[in-house]
LUMKOL-872787 format. One line per 4 residues: number of its first residue (from 1); their letters; for each residue x, y, z of N, C-alpha, C. Coordinates in Angstrom, 2 decimals, always signed. Example, Ala and Ser with C-alpha at 12.3 -4.5 7.8 and 13.67 -1.06 7.14 Angstrom:
<recs>
1> as> +13.19 -5.69 +7.80 +12.30 -4.50 +7.80 +13.20 -3.30 +7.80 ~ +12.85 -2.25 +7.08 +13.67 -1.06 +7.14 +12.90 +0.03 +7.87
</recs>
This chain:
<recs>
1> xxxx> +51.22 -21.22 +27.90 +51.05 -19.99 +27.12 +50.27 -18.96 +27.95 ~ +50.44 -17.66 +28.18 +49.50 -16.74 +28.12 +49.29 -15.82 +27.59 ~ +47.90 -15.19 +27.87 +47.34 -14.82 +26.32 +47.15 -13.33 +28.06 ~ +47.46 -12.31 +26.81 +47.21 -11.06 +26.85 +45.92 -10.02 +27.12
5> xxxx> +45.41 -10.11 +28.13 +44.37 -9.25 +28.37 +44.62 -8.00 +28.25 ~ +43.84 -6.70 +27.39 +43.75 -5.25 +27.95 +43.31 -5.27 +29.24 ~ +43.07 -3.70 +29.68 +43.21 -3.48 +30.37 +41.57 -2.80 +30.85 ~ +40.68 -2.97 +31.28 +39.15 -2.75 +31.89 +38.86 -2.37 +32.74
9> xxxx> +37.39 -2.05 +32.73 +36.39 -1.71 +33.92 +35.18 -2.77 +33.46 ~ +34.62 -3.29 +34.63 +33.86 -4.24 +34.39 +33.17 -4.51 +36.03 ~ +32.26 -4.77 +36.07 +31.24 -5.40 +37.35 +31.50 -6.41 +37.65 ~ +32.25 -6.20 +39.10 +32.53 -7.32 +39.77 +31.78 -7.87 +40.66
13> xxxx> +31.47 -8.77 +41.08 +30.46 -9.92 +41.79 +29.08 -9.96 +41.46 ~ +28.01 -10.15 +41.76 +26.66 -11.08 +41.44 +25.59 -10.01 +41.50 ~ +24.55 -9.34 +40.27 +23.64 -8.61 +40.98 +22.69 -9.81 +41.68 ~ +21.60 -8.76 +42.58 +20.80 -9.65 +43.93 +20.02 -11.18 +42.93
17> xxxx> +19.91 -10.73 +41.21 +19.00 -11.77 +40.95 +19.83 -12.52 +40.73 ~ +20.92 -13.01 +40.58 +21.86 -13.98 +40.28 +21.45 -15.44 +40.90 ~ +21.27 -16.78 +40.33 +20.47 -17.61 +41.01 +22.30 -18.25 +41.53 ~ +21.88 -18.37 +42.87 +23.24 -19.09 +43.74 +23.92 -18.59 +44.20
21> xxxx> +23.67 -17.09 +44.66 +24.86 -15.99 +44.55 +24.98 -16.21 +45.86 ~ +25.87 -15.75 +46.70 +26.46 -15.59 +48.02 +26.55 -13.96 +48.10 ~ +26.18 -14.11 +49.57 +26.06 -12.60 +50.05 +27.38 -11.87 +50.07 ~ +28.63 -12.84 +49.80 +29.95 -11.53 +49.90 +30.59 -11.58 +48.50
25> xxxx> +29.54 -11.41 +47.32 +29.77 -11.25 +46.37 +29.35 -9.56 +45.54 ~ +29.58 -8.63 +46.71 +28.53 -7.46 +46.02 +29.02 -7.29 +44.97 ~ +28.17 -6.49 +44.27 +28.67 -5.93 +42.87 +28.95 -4.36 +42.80 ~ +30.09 -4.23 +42.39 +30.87 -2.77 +42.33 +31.74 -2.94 +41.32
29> xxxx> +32.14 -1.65 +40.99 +33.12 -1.25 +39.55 +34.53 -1.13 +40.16 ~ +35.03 -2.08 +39.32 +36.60 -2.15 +39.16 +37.23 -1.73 +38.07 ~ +38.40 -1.06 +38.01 +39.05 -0.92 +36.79 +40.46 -1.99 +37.20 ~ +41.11 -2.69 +36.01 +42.24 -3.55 +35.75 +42.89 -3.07 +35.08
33> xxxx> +44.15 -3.00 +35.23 +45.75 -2.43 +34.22 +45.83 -3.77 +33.65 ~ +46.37 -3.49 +32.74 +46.97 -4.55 +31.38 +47.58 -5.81 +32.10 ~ +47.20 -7.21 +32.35 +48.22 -7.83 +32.27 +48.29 -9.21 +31.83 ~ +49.21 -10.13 +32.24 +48.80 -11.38 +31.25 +48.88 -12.74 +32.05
37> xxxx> +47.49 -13.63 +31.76 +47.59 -14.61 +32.26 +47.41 -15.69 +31.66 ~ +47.53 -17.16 +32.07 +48.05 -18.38 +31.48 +46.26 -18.58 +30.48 ~ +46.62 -19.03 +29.69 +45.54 -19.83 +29.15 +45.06 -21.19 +29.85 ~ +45.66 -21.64 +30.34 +45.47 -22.73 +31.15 +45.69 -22.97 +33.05
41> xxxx> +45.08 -23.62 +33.26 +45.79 -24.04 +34.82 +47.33 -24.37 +34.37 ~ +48.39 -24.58 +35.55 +49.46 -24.76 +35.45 +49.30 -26.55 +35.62 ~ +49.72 -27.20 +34.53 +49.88 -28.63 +34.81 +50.92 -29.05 +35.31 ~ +50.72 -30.50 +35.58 +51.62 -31.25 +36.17 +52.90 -31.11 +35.88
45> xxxx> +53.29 -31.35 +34.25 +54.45 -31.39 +34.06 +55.27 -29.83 +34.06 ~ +54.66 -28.46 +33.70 +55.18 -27.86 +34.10 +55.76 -27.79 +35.83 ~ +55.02 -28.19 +36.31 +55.13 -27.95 +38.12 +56.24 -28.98 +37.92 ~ +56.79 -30.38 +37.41 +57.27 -31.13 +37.80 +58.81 -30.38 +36.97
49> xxxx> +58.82 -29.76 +35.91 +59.99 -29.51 +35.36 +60.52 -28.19 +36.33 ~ +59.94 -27.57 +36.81 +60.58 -26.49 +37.50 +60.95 -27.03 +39.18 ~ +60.14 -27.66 +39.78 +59.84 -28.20 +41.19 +60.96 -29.54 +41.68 ~ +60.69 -30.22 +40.69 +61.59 -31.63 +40.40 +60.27 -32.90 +41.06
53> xxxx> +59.36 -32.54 +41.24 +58.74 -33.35 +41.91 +57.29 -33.10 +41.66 ~ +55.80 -33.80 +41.76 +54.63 -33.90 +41.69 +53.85 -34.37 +42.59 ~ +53.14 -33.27 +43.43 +52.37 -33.42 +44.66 +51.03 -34.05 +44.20 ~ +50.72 -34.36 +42.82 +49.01 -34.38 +42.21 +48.60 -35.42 +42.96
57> xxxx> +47.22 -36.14 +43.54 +46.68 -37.18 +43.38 +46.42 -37.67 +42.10 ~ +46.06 -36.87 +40.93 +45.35 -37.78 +39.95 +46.44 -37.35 +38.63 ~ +47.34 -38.14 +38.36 +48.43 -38.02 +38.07 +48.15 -38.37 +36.01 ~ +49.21 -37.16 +35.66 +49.10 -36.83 +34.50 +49.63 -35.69 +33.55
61> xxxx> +50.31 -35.97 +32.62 +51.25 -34.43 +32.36 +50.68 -33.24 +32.13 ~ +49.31 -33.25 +31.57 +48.41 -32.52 +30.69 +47.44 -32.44 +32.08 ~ +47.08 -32.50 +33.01 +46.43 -32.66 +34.40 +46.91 -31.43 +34.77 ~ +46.01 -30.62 +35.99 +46.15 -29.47 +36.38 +47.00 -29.72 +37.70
65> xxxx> +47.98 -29.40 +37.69 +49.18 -30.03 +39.23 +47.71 -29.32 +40.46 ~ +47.30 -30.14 +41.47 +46.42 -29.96 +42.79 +47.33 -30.40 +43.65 ~ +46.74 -30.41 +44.87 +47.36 -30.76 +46.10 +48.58 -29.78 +46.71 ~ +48.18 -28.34 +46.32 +49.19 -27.35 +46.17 +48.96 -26.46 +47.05
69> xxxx> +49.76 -25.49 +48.18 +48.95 -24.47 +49.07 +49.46 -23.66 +48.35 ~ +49.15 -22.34 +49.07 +49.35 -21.27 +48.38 +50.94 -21.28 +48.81 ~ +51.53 -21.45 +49.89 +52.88 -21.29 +50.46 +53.99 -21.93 +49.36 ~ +53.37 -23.57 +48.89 +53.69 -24.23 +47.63 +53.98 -23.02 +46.54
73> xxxx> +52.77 -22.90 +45.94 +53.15 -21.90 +44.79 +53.84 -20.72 +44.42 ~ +54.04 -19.85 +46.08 +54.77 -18.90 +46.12 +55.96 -19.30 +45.76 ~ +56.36 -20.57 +46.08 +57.80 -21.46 +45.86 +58.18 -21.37 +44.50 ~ +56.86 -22.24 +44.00 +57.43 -22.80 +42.58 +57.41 -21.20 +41.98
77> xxxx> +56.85 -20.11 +41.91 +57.10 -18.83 +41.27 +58.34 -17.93 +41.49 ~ +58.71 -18.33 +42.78 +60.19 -17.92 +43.44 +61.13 -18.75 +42.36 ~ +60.72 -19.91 +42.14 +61.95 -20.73 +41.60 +62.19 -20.47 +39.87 ~ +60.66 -20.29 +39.47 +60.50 -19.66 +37.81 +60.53 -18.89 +37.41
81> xxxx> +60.50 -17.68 +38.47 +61.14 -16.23 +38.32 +63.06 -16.07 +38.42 ~ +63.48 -17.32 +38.90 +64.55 -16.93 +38.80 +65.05 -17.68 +37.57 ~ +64.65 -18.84 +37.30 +65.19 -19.30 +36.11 +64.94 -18.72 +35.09 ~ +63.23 -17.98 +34.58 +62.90 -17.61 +33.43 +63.26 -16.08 +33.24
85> xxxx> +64.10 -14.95 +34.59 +64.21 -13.64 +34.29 +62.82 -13.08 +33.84 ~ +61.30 -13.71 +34.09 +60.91 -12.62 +34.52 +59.95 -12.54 +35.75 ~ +58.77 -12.06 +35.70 +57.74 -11.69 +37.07 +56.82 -12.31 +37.13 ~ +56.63 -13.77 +37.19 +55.35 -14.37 +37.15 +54.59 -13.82 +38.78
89> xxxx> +53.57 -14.35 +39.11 +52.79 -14.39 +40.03 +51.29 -14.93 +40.31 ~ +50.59 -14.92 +40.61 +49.02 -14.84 +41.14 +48.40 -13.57 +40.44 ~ +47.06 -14.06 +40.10 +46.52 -12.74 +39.55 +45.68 -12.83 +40.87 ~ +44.91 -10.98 +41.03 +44.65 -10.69 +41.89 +42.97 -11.06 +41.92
93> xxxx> +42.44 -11.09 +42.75 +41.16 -11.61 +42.20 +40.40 -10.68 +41.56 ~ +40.71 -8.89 +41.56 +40.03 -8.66 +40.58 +40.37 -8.97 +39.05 ~ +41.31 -9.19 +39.14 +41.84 -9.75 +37.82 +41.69 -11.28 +37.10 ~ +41.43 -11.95 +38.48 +40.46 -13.56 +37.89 +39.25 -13.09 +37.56
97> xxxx> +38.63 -12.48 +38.29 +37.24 -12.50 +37.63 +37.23 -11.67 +36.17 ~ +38.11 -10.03 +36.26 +37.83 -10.08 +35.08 +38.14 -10.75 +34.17 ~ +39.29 -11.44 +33.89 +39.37 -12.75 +32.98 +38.41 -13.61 +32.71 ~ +37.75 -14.23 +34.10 +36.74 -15.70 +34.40 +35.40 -14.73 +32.76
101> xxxx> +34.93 -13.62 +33.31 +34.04 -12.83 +32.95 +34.21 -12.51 +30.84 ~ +35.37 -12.41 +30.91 +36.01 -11.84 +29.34 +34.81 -11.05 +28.61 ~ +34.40 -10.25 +29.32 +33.36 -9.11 +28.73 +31.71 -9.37 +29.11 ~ +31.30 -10.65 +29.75 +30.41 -11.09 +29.62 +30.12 -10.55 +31.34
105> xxxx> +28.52 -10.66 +31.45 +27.78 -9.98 +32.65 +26.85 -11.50 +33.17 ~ +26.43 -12.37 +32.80 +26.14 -13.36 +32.83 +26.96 -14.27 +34.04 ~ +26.45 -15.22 +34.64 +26.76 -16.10 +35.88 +28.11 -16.60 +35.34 ~ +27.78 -16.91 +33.95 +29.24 -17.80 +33.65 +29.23 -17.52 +31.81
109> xxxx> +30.61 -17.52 +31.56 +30.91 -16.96 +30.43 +30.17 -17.56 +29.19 ~ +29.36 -18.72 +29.34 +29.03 -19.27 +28.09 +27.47 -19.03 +28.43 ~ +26.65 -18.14 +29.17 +25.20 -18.31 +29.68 +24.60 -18.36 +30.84 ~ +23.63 -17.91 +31.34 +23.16 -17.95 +33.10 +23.56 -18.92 +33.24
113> xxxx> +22.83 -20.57 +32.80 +22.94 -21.69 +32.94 +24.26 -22.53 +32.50 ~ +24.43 -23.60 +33.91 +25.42 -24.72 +33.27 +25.32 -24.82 +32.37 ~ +24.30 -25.84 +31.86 +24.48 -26.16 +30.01 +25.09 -27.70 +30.46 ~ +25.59 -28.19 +29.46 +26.01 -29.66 +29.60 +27.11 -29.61 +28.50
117> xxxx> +28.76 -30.21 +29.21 +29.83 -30.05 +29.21 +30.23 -29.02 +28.79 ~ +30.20 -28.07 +29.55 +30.80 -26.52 +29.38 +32.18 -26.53 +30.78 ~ +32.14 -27.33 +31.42 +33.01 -27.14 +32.34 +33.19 -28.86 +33.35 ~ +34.29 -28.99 +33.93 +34.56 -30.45 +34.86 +34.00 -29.57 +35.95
121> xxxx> +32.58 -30.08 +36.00 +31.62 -29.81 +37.81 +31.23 -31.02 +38.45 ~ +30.89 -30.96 +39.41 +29.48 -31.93 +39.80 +28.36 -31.84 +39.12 ~ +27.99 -32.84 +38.16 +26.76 -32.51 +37.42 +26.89 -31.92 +36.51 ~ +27.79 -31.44 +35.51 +27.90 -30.31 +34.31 +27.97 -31.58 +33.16
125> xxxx> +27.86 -32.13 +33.21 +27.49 -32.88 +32.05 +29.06 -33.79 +31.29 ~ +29.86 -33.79 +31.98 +31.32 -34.11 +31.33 +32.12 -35.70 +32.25 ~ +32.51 -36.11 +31.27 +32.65 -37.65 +31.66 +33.56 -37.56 +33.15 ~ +34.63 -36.26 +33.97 +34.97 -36.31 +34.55 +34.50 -35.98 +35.84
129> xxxx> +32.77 -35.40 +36.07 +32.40 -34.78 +37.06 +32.50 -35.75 +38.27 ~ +32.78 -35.40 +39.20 +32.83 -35.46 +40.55 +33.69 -37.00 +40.33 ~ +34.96 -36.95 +39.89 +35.56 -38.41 +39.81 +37.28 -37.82 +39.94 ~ +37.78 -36.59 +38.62 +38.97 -36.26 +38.91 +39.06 -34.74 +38.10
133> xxxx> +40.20 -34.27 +37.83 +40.27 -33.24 +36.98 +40.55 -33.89 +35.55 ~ +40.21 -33.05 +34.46 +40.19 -32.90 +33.51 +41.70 -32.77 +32.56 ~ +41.94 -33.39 +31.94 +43.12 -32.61 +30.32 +42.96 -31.10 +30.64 ~ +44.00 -30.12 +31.10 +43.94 -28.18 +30.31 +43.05 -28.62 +29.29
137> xxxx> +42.55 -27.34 +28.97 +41.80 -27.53 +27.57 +40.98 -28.02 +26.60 ~ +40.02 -29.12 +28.02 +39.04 -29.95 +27.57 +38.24 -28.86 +27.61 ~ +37.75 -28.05 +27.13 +36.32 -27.59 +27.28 +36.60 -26.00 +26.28 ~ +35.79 -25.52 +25.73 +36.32 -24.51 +24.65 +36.34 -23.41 +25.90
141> xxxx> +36.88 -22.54 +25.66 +37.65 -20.97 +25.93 +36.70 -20.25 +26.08 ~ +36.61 -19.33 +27.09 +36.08 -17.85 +26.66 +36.79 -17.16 +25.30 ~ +36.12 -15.59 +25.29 +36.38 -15.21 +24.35 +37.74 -13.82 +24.76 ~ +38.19 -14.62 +25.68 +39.45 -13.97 +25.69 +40.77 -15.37 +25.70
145> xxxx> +39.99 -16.62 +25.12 +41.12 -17.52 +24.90 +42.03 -18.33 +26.40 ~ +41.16 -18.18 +27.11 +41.01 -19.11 +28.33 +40.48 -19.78 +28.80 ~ +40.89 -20.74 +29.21 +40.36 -22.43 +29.17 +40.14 -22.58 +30.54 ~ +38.97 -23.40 +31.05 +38.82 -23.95 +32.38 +38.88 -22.75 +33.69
149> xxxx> +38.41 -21.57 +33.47 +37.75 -20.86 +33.83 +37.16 -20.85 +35.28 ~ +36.33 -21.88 +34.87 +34.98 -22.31 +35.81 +35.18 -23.77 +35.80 ~ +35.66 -24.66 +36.84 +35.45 -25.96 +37.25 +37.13 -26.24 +36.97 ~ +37.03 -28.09 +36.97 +38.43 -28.35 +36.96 +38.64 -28.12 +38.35
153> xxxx> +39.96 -26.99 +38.52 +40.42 -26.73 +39.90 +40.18 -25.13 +40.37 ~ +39.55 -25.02 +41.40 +39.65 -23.99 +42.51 +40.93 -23.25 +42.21 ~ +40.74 -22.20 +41.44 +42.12 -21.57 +41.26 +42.35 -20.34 +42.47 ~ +44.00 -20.51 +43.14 +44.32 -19.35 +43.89 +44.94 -18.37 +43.42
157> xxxx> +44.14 -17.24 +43.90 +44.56 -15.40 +43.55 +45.42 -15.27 +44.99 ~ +46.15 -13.72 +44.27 +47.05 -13.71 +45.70 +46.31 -12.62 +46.31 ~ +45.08 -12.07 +46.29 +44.04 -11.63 +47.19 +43.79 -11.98 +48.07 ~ +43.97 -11.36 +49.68 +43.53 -11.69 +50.88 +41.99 -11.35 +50.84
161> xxxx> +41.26 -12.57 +51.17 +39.85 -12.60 +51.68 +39.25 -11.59 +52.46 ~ +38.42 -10.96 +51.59 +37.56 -10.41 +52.98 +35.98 -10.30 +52.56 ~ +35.04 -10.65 +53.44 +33.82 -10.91 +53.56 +33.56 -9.72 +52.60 ~ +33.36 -8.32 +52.78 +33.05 -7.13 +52.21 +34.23 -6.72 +51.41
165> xxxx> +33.94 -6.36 +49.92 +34.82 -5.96 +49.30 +35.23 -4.46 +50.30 ~ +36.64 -4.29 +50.20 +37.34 -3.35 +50.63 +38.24 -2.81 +49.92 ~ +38.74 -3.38 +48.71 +39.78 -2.63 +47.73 +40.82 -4.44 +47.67 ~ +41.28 -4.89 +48.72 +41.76 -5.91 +48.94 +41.86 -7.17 +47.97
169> xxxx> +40.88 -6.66 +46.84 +40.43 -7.92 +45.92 +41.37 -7.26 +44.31 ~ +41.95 -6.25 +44.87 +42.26 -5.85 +43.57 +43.87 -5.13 +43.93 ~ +44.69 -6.11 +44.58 +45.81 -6.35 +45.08 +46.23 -7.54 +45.86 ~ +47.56 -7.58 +45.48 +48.76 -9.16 +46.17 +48.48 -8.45 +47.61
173> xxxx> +48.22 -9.80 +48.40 +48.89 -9.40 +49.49 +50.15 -10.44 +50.13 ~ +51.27 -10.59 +50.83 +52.32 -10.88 +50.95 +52.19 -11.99 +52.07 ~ +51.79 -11.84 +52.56 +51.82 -12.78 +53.99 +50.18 -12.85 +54.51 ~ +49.22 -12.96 +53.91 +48.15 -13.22 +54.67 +47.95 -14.40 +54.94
177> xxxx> +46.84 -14.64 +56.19 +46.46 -16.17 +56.32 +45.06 -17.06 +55.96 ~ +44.51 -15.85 +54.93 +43.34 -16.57 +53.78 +43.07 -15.69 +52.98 ~ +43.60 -15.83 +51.79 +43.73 -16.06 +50.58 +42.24 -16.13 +49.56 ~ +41.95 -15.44 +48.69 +40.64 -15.52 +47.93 +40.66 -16.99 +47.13
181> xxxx> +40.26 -18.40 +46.71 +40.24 -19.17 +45.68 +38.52 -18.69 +45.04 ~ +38.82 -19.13 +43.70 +37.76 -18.64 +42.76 +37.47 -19.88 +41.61 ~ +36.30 -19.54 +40.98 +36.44 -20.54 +39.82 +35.36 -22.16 +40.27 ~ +35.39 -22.68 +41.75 +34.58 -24.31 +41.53 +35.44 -24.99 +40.82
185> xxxx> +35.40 -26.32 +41.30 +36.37 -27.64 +40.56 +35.36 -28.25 +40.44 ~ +36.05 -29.31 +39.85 +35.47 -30.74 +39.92 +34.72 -31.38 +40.77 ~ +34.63 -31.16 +42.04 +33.67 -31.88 +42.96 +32.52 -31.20 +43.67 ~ +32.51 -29.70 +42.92 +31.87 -28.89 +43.53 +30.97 -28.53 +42.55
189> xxxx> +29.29 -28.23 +43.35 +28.45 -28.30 +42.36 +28.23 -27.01 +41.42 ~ +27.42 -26.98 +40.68 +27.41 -25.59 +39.44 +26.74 -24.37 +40.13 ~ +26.47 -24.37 +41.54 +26.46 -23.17 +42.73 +27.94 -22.48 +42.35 ~ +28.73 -23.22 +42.40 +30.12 -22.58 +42.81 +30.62 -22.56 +41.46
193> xxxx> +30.42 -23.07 +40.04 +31.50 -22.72 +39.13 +30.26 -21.67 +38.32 ~ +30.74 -20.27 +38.89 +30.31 -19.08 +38.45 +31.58 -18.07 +38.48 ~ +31.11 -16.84 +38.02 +32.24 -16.05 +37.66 +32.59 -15.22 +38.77 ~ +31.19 -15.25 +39.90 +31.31 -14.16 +40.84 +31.67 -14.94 +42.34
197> xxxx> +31.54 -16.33 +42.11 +31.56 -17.05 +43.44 +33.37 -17.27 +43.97 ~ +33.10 -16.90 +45.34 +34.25 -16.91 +46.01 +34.90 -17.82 +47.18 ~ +35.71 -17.82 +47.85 +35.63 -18.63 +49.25 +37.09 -18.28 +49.69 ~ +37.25 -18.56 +50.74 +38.27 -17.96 +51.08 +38.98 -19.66 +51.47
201> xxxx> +40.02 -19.21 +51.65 +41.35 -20.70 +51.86 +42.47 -19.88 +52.87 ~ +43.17 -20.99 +53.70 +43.84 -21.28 +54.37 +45.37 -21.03 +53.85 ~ +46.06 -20.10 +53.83 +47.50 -20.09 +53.25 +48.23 -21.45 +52.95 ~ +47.95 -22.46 +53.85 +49.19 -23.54 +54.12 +48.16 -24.72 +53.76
205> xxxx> +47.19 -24.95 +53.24 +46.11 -25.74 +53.28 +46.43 -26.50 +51.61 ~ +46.24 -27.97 +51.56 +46.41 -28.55 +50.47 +45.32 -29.20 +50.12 ~ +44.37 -29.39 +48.59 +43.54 -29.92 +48.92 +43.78 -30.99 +47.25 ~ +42.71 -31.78 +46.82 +42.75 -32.56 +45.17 +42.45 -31.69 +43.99
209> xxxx> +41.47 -30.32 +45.23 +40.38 -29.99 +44.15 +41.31 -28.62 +44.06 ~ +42.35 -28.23 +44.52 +43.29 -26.61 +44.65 +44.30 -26.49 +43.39 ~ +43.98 -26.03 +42.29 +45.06 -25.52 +41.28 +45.54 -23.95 +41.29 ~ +46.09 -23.46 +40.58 +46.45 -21.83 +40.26 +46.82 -21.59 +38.80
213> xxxx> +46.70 -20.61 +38.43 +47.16 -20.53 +36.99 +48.15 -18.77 +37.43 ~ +49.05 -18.73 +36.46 +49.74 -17.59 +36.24 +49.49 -16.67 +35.76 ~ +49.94 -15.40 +36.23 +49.81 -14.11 +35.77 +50.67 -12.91 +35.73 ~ +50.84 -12.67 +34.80 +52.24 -11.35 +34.69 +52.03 -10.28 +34.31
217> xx> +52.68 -9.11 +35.04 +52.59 -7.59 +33.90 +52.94 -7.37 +33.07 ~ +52.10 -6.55 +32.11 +52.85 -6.52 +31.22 +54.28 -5.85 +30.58
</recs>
């Protein structure tokens, strides 16, 4: 399913007091056009009904399909754009965060602090930390009705990386060779599952902890 975001201005990356923040997270104003993204990571069995096949290590229908590069997913969206007639894609990373964020200014959508089972981290308090990913939808929603947010899997935007925001975070780019991932998984500690934390990835690179979720115009 995805659920329908308007369209915003909102503060993107970490002010200086943010506890964990990384220095190529500045904070500056973005505006976002309308568009719509998955309520969930893309699971297994979707990836397996369009793909014919399942790259996951930790295998499961309701499981977030990992072990995916970005070169992968361009595929499977090539292949579901042609079957489903319409425009799926990657949201851009200004458009993960404003989602990750859903109105909130805070480290992470439910409070500065982890908290205990608010998300699949290292240490967040949930029977899956640092072991595998999670069921979509173990953990309640922001308040724009999106699930797993923060932890679970390292989701990829089709934003090319760059140390200093440059505009780059708030557009696809086509052929780059690193890619923005956002969000902290499962094996990564509650440093990284924040709303503003970033890292950059390898186009062709597969990892346990690498999911994506979808995003379309409207």
């Amino acid at each position: 399913m995805l659920a329908r975001l308007l369209r915003g201005t909102f503060r993107m990356g970490s002010p200086p007091s943010e506890e964990g923040r990384y220095s190529d997270e500045q904070p500056h104003t973005v505006r976002v056009g309308e568009f719509w993204l998955g309520e969930t990571e893309v699971t297994q069995a979707q990836w397996q009904a369009v793909m014919g096949s399942n790259p996951s290590r930790f295998r499961g229908s309701d499981l977030p399909v990992e072990n995916v590069s970005w070169k992968d997913v361009q595929e499977f969206i090539k292949k579901l754009n042609a079957r489903s007639g319409k425009r799926f894609r990657l949201p851009t990373e200004a458009e993960w965060e404003y989602a990750a964020r859903a109105g909130t200014t805070t480290a992470r959508y439910w409070g500065e602090g982890i908290g205990r089972n608010n998300a699949n981290c290292y240490d967040c308090g949930s029977r899956w930390d640092n072991k595998q990913t999670a069921p979509v939808g173990s953990f309640s929603p922001n308040t724009f009705g999106l699930h797993d947010m923060l932890g679970n899997v390292s989701e990829l935007t089709c934003s090319q990386y760059r140390r200093s925001y440059d505009g780059s975070e708030q557009k696809c780019a086509v052929s780059a060779s690193i890619y923005s991932l956002r969000g902290g998984s499962w094996l990564n500690t509650p440093r990284r599952a924040r709303a503003a934390y970033r890292v950059l990835y390898l186009s062709d690179s597969r990892t346990l902890h690498l999911g994506f979720r979808l995003a379309r115009d409207n």
